[in-house]
C-alpha positions in Angstrom: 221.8 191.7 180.8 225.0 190.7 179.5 227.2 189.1 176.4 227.8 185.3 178.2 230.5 185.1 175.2 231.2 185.3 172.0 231.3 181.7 170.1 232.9 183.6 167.2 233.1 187.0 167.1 235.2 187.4 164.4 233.6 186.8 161.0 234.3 188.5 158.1 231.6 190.0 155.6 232.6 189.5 152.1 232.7 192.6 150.5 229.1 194.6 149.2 227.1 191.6 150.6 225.4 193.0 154.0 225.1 190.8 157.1 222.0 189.9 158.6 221.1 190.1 162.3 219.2 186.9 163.8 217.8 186.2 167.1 217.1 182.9 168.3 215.4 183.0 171.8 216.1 180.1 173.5 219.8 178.8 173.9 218.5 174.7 174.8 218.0 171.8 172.1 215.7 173.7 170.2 217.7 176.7 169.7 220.4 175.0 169.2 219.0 172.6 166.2 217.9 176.3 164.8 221.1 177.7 164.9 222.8 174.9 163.3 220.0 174.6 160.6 220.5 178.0 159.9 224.4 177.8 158.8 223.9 174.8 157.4 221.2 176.5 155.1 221.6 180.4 154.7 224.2 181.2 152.5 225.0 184.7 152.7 226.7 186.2 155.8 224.9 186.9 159.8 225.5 187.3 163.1 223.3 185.7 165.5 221.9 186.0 169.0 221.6 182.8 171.4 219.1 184.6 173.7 218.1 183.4 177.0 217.1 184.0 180.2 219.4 182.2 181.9 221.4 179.1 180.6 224.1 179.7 178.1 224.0 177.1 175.3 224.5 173.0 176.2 223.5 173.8 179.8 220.9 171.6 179.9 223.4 169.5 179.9 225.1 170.2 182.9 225.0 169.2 186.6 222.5 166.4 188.0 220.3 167.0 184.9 222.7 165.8 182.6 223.5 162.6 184.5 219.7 161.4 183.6 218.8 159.6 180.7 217.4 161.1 177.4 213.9 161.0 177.0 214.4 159.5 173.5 216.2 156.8 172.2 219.1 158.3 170.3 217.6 156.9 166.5 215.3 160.0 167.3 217.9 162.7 168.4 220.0 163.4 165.2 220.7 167.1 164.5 221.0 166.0 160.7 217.9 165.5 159.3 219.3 163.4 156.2 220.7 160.7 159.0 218.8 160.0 161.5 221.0 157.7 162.8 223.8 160.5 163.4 223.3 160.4 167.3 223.8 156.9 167.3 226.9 156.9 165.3 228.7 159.4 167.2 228.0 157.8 170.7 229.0 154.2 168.4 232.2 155.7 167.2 233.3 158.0 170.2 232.1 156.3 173.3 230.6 152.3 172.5 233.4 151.2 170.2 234.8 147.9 171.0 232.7 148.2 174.3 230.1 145.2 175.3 226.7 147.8 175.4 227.0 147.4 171.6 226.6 143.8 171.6 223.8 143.3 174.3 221.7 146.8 172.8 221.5 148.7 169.4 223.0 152.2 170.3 219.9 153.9 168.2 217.5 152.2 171.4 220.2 153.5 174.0 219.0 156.4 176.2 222.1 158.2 176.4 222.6 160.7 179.1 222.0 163.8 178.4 225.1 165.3 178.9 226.4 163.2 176.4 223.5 164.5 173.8 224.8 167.7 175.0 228.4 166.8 173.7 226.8 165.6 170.3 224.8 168.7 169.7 227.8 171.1 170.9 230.4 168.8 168.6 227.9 169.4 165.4 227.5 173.0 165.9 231.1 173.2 166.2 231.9 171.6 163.2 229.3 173.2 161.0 230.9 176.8 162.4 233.9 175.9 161.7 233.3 175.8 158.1 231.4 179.3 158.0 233.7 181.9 158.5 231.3 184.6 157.5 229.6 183.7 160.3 229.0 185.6 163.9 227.6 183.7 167.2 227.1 185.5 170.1 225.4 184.1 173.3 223.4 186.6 175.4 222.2 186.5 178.4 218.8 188.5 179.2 215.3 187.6 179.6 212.9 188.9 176.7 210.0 190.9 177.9 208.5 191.6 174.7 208.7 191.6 170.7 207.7 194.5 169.0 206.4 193.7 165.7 205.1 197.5 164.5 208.5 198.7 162.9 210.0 197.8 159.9 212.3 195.3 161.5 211.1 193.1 165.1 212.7 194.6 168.2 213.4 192.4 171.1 213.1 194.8 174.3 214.6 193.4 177.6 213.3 193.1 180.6 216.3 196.0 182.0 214.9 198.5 179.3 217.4 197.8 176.9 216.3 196.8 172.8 217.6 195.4 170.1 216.4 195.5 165.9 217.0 192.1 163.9 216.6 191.0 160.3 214.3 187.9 161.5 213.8 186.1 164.7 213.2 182.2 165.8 211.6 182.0 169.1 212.9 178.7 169.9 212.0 178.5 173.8 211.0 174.4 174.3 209.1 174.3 177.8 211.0 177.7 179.1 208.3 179.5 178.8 206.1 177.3 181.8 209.1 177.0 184.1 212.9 177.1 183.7 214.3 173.4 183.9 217.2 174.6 186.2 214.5 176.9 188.5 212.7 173.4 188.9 215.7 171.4 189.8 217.2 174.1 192.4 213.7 174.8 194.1 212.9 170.9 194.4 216.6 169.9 196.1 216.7 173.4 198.7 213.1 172.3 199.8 214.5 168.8 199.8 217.4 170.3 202.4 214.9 172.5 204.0 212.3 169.3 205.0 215.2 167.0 205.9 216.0 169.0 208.8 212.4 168.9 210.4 211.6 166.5 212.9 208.2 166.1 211.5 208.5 167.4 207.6 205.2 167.6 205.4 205.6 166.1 202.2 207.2 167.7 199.2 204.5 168.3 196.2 205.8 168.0 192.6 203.7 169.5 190.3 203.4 168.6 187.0 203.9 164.6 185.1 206.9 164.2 182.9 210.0 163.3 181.9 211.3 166.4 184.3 209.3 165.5 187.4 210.7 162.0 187.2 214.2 162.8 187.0 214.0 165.5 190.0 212.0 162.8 191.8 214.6 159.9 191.3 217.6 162.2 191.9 216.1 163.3 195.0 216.0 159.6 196.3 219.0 158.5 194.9 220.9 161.8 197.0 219.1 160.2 200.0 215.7 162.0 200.3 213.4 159.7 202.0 210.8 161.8 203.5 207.1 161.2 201.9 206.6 163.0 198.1 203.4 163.7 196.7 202.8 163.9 192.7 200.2 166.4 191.5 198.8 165.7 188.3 195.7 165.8 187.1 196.2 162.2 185.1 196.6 160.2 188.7 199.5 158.2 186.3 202.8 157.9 185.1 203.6 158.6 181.5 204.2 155.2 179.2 207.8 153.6 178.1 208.9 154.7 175.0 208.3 151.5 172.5 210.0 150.9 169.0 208.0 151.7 166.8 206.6 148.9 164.5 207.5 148.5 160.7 205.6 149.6 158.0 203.0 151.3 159.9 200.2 152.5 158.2 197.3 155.2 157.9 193.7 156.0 156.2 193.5 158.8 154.2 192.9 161.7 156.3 189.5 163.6 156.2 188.9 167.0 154.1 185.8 167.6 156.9 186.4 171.0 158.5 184.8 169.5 161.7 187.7 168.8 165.4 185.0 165.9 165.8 185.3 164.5 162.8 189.4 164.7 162.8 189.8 162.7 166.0 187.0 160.4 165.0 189.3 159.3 162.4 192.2 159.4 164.5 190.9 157.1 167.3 189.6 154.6 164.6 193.3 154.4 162.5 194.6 154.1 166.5 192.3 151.2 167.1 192.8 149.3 163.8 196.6 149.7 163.9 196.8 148.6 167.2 194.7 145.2 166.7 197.4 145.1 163.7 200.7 145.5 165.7 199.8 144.0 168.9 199.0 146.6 171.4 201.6 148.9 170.8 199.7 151.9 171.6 202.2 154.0 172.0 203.4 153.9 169.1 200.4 154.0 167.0 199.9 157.6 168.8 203.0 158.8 168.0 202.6 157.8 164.2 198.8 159.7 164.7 200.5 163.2 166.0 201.9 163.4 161.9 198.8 162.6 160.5 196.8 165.5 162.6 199.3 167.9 161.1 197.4 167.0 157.4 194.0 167.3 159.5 195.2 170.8 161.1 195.2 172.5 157.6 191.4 172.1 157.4 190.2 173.2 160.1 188.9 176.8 160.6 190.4 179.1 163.2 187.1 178.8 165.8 187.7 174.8 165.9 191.6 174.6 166.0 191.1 177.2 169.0 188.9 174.3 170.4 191.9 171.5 170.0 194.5 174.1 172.3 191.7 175.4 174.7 190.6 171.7 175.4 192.6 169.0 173.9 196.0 169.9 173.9 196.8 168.7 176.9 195.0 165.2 176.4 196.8 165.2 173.5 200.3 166.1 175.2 200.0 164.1 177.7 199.4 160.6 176.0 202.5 161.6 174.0 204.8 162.2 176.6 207.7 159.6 177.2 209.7 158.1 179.7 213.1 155.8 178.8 212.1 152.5 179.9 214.3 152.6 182.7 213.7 155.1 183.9 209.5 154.1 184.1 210.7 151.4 185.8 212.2 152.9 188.4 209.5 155.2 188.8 207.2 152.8 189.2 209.3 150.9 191.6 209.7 153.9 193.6 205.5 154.5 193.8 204.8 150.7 194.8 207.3 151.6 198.4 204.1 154.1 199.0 206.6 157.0 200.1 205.5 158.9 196.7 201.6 159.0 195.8 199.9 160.8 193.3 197.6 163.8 194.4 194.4 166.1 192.9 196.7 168.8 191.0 197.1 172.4 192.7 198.5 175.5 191.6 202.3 175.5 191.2 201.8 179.1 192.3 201.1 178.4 195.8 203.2 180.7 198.7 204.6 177.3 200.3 207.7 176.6 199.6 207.3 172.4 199.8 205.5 172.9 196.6 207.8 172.8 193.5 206.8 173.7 189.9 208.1 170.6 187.6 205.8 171.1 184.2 206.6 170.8 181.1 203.9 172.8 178.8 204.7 175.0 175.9 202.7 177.9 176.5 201.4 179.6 173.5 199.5 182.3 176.2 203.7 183.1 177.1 204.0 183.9 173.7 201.0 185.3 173.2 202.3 187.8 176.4 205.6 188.5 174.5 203.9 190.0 171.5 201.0 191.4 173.4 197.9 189.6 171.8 195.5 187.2 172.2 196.8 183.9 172.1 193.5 182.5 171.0 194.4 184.8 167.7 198.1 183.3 166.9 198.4 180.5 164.7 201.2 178.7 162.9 201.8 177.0 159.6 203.9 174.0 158.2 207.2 176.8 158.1 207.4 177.8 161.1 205.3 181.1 160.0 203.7 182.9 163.0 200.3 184.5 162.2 198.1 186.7 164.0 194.0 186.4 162.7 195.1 184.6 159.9 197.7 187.7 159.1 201.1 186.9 158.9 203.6 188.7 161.5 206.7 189.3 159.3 210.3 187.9 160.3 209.1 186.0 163.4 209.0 181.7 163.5 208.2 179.6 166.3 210.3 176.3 166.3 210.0 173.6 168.8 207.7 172.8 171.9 206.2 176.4 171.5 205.1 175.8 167.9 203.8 172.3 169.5 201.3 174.7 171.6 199.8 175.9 168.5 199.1 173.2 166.3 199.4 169.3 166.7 202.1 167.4 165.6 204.9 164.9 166.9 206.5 166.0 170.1 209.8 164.8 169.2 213.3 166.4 168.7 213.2 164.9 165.5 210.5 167.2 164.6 212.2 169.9 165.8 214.8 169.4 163.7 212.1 169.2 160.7 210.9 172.4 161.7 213.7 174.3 162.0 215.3 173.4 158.4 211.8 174.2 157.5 211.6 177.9 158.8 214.9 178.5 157.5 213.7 177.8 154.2 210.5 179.4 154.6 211.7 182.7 156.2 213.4 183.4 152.8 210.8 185.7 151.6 211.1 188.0 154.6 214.6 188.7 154.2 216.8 185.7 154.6 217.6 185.8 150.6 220.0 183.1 148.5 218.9 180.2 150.9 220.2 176.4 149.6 219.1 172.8 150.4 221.8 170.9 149.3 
């Protein structure tokens, strides 16, 4: 365990006004988005943490990861809630201007690499440090093993025995907390190496059905991998196309009924009446249905939102996952050759080392583990507030893909973004005092 570096370690506290001490576990897009929310909407001076277990901050940006496309177009990954076009601009005025792409496509439908999103995010938090100069950033490297929640302040103890006391912390861990992106793409290209040498290799497994899978699997063939892979998922298909979505879309007044049945009754009849509306664009009439569930979620009593994560979460998940249209075709492409064929799922856990772990699932069981409780217990409310029984644990918000594990909603950065600003705001009461929204 070890200080990576120190973005700034050289604020100054103005005089009688106390600094506060944040953690934000998880240094990727989601931590990131928190970090900058946070300085862009606590005024008063902190330091904060950039915890995690292995990437320092923008990495998942770097090497054959950051050379695929974004899952999202860039009009949906703005760090700046107010302009959602912001991505788009920046990749408009610092890499399309004058160029022909801007002519032939809109940059907000482009699917930028993501080490140029990486760039983007990295340029904003610099800018937004630059103008807080009571303002500390530290990056640490370490892997959390658990939260202690019974003192006056939560304690983030390491996995080497060694602790640490903070003011409030944002557990900001996207899909971390099922298996590290980088762990994915290492295992997947040493097996790749490994089978490439046998005369008569067995196929390589992938485990798992999104966005990540498909950018290992692609990079694997386009660095000259051509023995036979084999997809495990339990869908037996490949995740839709993103499709813009169409104007003016509409919804029903959601139902008050307290009943899972009832929500999703509503639900599947707003999907089918939109769609005969807008012409089969499915897609995009579930992705306008994830927001509405979040006004059904507040209804719902504990025993039948435990019902939606123990048996619909995934379902839900999974018809919300999307791939850049290129990258779908590709894919697709790549399964009509018949040297990669979907398979009945297995455990990711197995001992044999041509099975690699791709998924992509919050888990809100990892969470659960960090703070020692049930994670049928934990629940999670429009702030970002994490709540145990109903009882809310002080100074802790969950922001991102693991918040997305206890509640429905979009799964989109853009509301990631929403929910960071929001747990800023929210987390006032517990201590992060003279908060603004301008």
């Amino acid at each position: 365990m070890f200080f990576d570096r120190g973005v700034r370690e050289d604020g100054s506290w103005p005089a009688g006004v106390p600094a506060l001490k944040i953690a934000i576990i998880g240094a990727g897009p989601s931590g990131l988005a928190t970090a900058i929310a946070l300085m862009k909407r606590l005024h008063r001076p902190f330091e904060a943490w950039l915890v995690d277990a292995e990437d320092a901050p923008g990495a998942f940006g770097n090497g054959a990861a950051g050379l695929t496309p974004t899952t999202e177009p860039a009009r949906d990954l703005s760090v700046v809630p107010e302009r959602p076009d912001d991505f788009a601009d920046w990749l408009k005025n610092n890499w399309l201007a004058g160029g022909t792409v801007t002519t032939l496509c809109r940059p907000q439908d482009l699917h930028a690499p993501r080490a140029l999103f990486r760039d983007y995010v990295m340029a904003r938090f610099g800018e937004v440090l630059a103008l807080r100069k009571d303002v500390r950033i530290r990056t640490f490297r370490g892997h959390v093993r658990h939260v202690d929640t019974g003192g006056v302040a939560p304690r983030l103890i390491f996995r080497d025995g060694e602790c640490a006391d903070f003011d409030h912390v944002f557990v900001a861990t996207g899909f971390g907390t099922a298996q590290r992106e980088a762990v994915s793409w290492q295992a997947a290209h040493n097996a790749a190496e490994r089978l490439s040498g046998l005369e008569n290799p067995p196929p390589l497994t992938l485990v798992g059905n999104g966005p990540r899978l498909a950018a290992i699997l692609l990079h694997l063939r386009a660095t000259g991998y051509a023995g036979e892979i084999h997809i495990a998922a339990a869908s037996g298909r490949l995740p839709q196309p993103h499709a813009r979505p169409p104007a003016g879309l509409a919804f029903g007044e959601p139902p008050a009924s307290r009943s899972l049945q009832e929500a999703f009754r509503y639900v599947r009849r707003e999907c089918r009446s939109a769609e005969a509306r807008e012409g089969g664009h499915w897609q995009a009439v579930v992705d306008a249905a994830s927001a509405r569930l979040a006004v059904v979620w507040r209804n719902l009593p504990e025993a039948e939102r435990n019902r939606y994560r123990r048996h619909l979460l995934r379902l839900h998940r999974h018809f919300s996952i999307r791939l850049a249209p290129d990258v779908h075709r590709r894919l697709a492409a790549e399964i009509e050759t018949g040297r990669t064929r979907f398979v009945p799922p297995r455990s990711p856990k197995s001992a044999n080392e041509t099975v690699i772990d791709c998924r992509e699932v919050p888990s809100a069981r990892a969470l659960a583990g960090l703070l020692s409780c049930d994670a049928a217990a934990l629940s999670v409310d429009d702030g970002g507030h994490l709540a145990h029984h109903g009882t809310p644990i002080p100074a802790i918000s969950v922001v991102g893909a693991i918040a997305s594990s206890l509640r429905p909603g979009p799964f989109t950065f853009a509301e990631t973004v929403r929910q960071a600003y929001r747990a800023v705001l929210a987390a006032t009461p517990h201590g992060l005092a003279r908060t603004s929204e301008r």
